[in-house]
C-alpha positions in Angstrom: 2.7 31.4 -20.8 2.8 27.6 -19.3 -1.2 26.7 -18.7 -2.3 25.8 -15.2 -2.0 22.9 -13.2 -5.3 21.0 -11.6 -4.3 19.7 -8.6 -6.8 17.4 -7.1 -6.8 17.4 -3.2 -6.1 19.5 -0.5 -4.0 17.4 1.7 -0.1 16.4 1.9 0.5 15.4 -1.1 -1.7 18.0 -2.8 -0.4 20.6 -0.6 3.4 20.2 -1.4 2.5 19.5 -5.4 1.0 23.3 -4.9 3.9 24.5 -3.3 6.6 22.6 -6.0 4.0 24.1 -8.8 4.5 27.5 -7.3 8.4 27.4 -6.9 8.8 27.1 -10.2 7.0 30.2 -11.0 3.9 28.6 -12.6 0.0 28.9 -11.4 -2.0 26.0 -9.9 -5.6 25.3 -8.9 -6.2 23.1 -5.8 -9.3 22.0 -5.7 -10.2 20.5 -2.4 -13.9 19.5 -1.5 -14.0 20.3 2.5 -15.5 21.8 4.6 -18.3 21.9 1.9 -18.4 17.8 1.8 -16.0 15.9 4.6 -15.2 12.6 4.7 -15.2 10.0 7.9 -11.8 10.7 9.1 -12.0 14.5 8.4 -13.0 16.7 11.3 -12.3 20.3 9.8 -11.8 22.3 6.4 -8.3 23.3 6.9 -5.4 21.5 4.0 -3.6 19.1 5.1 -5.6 18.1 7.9 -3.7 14.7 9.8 -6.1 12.8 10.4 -4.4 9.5 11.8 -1.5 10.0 14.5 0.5 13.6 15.0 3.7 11.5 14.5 5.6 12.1 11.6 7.9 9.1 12.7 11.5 9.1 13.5 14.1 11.2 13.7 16.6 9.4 14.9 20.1 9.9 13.0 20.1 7.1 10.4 17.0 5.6 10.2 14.8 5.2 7.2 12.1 8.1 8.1 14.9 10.1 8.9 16.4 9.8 5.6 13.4 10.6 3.9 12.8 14.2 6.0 16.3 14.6 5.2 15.6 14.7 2.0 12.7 16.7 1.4 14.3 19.5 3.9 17.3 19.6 1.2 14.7 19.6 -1.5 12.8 22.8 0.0 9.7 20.8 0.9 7.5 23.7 2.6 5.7 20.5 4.7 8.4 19.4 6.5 9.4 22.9 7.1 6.2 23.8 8.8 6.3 20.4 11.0 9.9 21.3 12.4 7.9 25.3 13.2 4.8 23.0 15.1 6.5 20.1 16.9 5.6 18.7 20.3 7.5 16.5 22.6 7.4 13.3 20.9 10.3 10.8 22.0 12.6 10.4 19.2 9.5 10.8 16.6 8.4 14.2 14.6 5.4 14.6 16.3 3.4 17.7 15.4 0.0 20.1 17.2 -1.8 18.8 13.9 -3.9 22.3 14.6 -1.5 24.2 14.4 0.4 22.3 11.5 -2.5 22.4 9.4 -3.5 26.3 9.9 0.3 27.2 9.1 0.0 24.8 5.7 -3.1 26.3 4.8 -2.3 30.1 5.3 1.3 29.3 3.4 -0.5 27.9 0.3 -3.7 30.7 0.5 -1.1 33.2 0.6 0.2 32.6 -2.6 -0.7 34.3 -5.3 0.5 31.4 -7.7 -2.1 29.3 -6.4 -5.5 29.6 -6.7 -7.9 27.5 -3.9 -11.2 26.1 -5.0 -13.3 24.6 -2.3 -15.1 22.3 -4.7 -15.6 18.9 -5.1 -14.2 17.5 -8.8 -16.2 14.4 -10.3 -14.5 14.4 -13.5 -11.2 14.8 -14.3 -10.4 18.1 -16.0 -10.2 17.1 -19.9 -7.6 19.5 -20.6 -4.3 21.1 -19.1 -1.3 19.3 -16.7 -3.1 17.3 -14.0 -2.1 16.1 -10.5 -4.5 13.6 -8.4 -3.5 13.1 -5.0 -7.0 12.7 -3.3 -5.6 10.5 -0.9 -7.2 7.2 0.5 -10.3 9.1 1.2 -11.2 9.7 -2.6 -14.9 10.6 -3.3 -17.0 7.8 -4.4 -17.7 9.8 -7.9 -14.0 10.6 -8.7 -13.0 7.2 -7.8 -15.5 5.7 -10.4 -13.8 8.3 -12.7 -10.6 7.4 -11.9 -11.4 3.2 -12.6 -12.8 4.7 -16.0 -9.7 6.6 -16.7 -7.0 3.8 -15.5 -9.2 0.9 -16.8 -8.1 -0.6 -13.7 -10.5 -2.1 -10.8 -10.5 -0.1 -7.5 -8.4 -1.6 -4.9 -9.0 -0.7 -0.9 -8.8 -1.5 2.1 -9.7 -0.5 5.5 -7.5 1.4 7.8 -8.5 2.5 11.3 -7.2 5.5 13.9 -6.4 6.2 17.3 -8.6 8.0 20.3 -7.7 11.0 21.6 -8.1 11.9 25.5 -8.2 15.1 27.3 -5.4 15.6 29.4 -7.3 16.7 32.1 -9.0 13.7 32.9 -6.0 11.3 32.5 -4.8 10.0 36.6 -1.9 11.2 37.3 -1.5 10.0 40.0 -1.4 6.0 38.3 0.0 7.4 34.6 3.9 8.2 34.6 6.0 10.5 32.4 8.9 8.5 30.5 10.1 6.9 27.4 11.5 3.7 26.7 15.0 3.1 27.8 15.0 7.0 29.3 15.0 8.4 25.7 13.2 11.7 25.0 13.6 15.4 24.0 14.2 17.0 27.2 15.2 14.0 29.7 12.3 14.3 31.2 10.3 11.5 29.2 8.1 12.8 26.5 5.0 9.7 26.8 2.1 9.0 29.1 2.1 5.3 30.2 -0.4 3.8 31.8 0.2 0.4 33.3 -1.1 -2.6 33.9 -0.7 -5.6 35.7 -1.4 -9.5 34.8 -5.0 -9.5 35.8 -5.5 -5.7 34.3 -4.6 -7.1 31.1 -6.2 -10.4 30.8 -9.6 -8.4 31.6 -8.8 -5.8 28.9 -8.2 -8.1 26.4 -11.0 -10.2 27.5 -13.2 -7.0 26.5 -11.8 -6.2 23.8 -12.7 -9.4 22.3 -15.8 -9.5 23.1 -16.8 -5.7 22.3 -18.8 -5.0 19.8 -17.6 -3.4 16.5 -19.2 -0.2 15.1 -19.5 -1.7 11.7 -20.4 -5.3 12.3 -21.6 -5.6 8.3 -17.6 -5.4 7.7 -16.1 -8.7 6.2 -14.4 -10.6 8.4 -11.8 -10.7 5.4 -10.8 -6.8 5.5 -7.1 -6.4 4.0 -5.9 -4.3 6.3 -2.6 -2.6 6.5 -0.5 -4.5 8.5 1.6 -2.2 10.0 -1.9 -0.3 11.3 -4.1 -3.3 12.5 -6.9 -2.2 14.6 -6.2 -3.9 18.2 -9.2 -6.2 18.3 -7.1 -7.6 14.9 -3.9 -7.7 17.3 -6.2 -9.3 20.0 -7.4 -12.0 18.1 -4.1 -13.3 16.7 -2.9 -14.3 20.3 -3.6 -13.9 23.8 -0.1 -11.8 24.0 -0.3 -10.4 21.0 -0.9 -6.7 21.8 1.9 -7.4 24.6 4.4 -7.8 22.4 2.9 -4.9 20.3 1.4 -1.4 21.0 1.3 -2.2 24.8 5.0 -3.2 25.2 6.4 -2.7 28.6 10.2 -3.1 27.1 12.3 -0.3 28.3 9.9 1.5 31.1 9.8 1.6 34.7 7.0 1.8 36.8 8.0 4.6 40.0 5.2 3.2 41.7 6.8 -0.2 41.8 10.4 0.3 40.8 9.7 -2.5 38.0 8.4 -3.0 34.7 4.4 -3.4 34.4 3.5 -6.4 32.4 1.8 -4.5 29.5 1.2 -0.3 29.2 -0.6 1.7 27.3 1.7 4.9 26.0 -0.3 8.5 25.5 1.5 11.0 23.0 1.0 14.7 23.4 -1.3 15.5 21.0 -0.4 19.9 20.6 1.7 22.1 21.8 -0.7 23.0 25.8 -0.6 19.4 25.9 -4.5 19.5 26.6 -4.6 16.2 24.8 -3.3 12.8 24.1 -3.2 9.8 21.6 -3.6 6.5 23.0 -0.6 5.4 20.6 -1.0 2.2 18.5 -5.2 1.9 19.4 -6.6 2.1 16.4 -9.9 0.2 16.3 -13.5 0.3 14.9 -15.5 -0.2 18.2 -18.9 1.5 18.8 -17.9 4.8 20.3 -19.9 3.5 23.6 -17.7 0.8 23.8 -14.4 2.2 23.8 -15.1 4.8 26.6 -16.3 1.4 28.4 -13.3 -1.0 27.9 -10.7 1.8 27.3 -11.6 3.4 30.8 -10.4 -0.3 32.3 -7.3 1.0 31.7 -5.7 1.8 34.8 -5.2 5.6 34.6 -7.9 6.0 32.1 -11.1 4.7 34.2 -12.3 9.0 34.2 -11.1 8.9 30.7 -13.1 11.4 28.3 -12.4 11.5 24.9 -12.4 14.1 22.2 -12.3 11.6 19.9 -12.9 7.6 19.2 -11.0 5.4 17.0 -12.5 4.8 13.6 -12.4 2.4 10.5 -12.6 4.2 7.5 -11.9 3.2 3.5 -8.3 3.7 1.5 -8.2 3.8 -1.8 -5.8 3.2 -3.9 -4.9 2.4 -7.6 -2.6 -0.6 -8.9 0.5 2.0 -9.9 2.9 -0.4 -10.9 0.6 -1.3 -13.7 -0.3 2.5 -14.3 2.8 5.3 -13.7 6.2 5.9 -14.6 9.1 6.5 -11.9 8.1 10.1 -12.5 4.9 9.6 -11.6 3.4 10.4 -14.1 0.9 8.1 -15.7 1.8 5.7 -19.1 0.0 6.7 -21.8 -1.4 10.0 -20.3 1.5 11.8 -20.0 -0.3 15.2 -18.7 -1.2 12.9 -15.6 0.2 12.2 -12.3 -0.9 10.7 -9.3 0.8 11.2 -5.8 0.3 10.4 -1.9 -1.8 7.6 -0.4 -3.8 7.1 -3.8 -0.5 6.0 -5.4 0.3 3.3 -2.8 2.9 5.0 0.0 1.6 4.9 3.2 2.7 7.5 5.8 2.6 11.0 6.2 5.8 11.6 4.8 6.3 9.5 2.0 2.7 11.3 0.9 5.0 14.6 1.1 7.3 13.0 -1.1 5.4 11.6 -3.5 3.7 15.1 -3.7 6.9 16.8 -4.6 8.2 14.8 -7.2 5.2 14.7 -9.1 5.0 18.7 -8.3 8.1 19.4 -9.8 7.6 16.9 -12.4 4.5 18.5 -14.0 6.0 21.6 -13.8 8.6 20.5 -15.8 6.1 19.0 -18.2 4.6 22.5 -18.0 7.9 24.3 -19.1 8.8 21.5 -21.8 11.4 20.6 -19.5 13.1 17.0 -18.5 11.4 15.0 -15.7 12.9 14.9 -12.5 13.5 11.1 -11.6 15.2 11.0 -8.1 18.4 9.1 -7.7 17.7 5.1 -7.0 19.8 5.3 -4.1 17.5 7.9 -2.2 14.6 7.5 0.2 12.3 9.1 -2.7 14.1 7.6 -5.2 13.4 4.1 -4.0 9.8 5.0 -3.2 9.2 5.7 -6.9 11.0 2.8 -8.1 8.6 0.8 -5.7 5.4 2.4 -7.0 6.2 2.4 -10.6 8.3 -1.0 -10.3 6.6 -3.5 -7.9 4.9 -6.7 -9.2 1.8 -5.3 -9.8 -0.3 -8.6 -9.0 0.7 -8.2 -5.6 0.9 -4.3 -4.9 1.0 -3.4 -1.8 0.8 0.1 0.2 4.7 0.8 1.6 6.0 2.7 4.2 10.0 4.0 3.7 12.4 0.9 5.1 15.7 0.4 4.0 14.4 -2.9 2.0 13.6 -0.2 -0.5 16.7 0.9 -0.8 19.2 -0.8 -3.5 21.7 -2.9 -1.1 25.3 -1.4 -0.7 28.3 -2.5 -2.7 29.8 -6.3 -1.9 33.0 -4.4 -0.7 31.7 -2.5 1.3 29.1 -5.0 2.6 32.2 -7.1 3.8 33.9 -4.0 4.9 30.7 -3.1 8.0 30.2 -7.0 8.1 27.1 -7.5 10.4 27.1 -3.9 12.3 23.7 -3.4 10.8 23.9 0.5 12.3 26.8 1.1 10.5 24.8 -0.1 7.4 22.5 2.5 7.7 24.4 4.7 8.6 26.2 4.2 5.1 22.9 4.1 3.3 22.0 7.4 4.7 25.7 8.3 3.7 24.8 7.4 0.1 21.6 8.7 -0.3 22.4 12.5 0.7 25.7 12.2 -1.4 23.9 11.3 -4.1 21.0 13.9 -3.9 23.2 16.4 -4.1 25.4 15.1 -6.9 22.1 14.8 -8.7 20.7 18.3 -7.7 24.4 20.2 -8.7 24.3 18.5 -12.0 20.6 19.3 -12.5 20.6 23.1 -11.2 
């Protein structure tokens, strides 16, 4: 009988490794430290908690994100399943009640009798047996010292930061309108918040936010942040307009009020499915909590604001992979090793998914003395693994799925589309689901 598979953290990545584990008819311990030790970011015990935005990104036909769910829903992933089971109105994004998301992950993987939960936090790596670390950007301080010990490599982080959350109850109404940009939404009827503001609104809100004071002044003014989730005093200080062009875009919304577009806005996104509350979308910042309610309630809409929860700043950790792991995942030189999620360098709820599955399925293989699984080059995943285990590793980077990732089409066909970028995509997508399943027949 195969031995059991460690599987260090309880969140996406962890959670879908489980669930691969499990598939293939083999036993694995997740060990997950909450609710017995949290984190910053963490506010309950459940797996999987999201503890960023409720958006899983897009789903809009021939995108990049939407490649990538495509994907894992043709690959069994239970995550994805359970997000389509929990969505919200969300525009043209995968937004999920991250309550009820997390509860239905957590009672799918306790129910299994294949996998064993220990609420424990691990400070060494388990000497023996098939491991699988995916303790996300949060990692503990003592298992990330372990980890530099085990990699030989020097920790790499940087700071990332997340949105507020306000109750729906005290949001006005009667200045706040229902739409999305350019009219597009689930049900027609507009599936955002916005909250407008004119000229002089602005100027004084961004006036504020300059001048507010950070909740973690002893921060270097030199943080690497991830650039596509820069806190808005970041945004702020690159240019006066900066945030206008930005998260506070009025480009494709109307305000009934005044039958014209505001000059900025500030979008809400339901946060569950009662709608009892909302995420200011795109304001993640590291503010005292006193000032946010403060220059956040400037906001017109917002100025009775209360908020069940304030942006913070918080660490991500990360190891160098290109220097460490194999398209598989697994690690060179440690073959009974395998790292997946944020800890591995993808960014994004999904691509954590991903990353979890692959290197699921791939130490079950190992378990089984069975070929790795190494996902076609022309898919979403594919081209995520290729990135982590094939970027230049002096320059490594976190990476969300784009089609940059993916390897171009064929000159023919390139002249054939010519400049209709859509129609690119659209044949990339073409591609990439061809090829998964000409890759999963031949591998069943």
């Amino acid at each position: 009988m195969p031995e059991t598979i460690h599987i260090l953290g309880g969140g996406l990545a962890g959670c879908e490794a489980a669930w691969q584990v499990c598939r293939a008819g083999l036993k694995a311990t997740l060990y997950e430290m909450r609710p017995a030790q949290t984190t910053p970011a963490h506010q309950t015990g459940w797996l999987a908690e999201l503890v960023c935005s409720n958006s899983l990104k897009s789903e809009t036909e021939h995108t990049a994100p939407w490649l990538l769910k495509q994907e894992l829903r043709r690959l069994g992933s239970l995550l994805i399943e359970v997000a389509s089971r929990v969505r919200v109105p969300g525009g043209q994004a995968l937004t999920v009640d991250r309550e009820a998301f997390a509860r239905e992950v957590t009672r799918a993987i306790e129910s299994c009798e294949n996998i064993e939960v220990r609420r424990q936090e691990v400070k060494r790596i388990p000497e023996d047996g098939i491991v699988i670390i995916a303790t996300g950007p949060l990692t503990s301080d003592a298992l990330a010292a372990e980890i530099v010990r085990l990699t030989g490599a020097e920790r790499l982080y940087f700071y990332d930061a997340i949105s507020p959350i306000v109750d729906a109850e005290t949001i006005d109404m009667s200045v706040a309108f229902r739409a999305s940009r350019y009219g597009k939404s689930l049900d027609g009827t507009g599936d955002y918040l916005n909250c407008p503001l004119e000229k002089d609104d602005y100027d004084r809100f961004v006036d504020a936010l300059l001048e507010g004071q950070a909740h973690t002044p002893h921060i270097p003014d030199d943080i690497p942040y991830f650039e596509a989730c820069l806190p808005i005093e970041e945004l702020a200080r690159r240019g006066r307009d900066t945030l206008r062009f930005g998260p506070m875009k009025p480009t494709g919304l109307i305000d009934p009020r005044t039958g014209r577009r505001p000059y900025a806005v500030v979008q809400l996104r339901q946060e569950n499915l009662r709608a009892g509350s909302y995420n200011m979308v795109g304001f993640q910042n590291y503010l005292r909590y006193g000032e946010q309610a403060r220059i956040f309630r400037m906001i017109p809409g917002l100025e009775r604001a209360e908020f069940l929860r304030f942006g913070q700043i918080h660490r991500n950790t990360y190891i160098n992979a290109p220097a460490l792991l194999e398209p598989t995942l697994a690690m060179r030189g440690s073959p009974r090793l395998f790292f997946a999620g944020q800890i591995a360098g993808v960014e994004g709820y999904v691509e954590s998914m991903a990353t979890g599955l692959v290197a699921g399925r791939n130490a079950a293989a190992r378990a089984l003395g069975r070929p790795l699984w190494i996902p076609p080059r022309e898919t979403a995943i594919g081209s995520l693994c290729h990135y982590v285990s094939g970027a230049d590793p002096r320059n490594y980077q976190p990476v969300n799925i784009t089609f940059d990732l993916l390897p171009p089409l064929e000159e023919a066909e390139q002249r054939r589309l010519g400049r209709d970028r859509r129609a690119r995509h659209a044949e990339l997508c073409r591609r990439a689901l061809a090829r998964l399943e000409e890759h999963s027949l031949a591998h069943a």
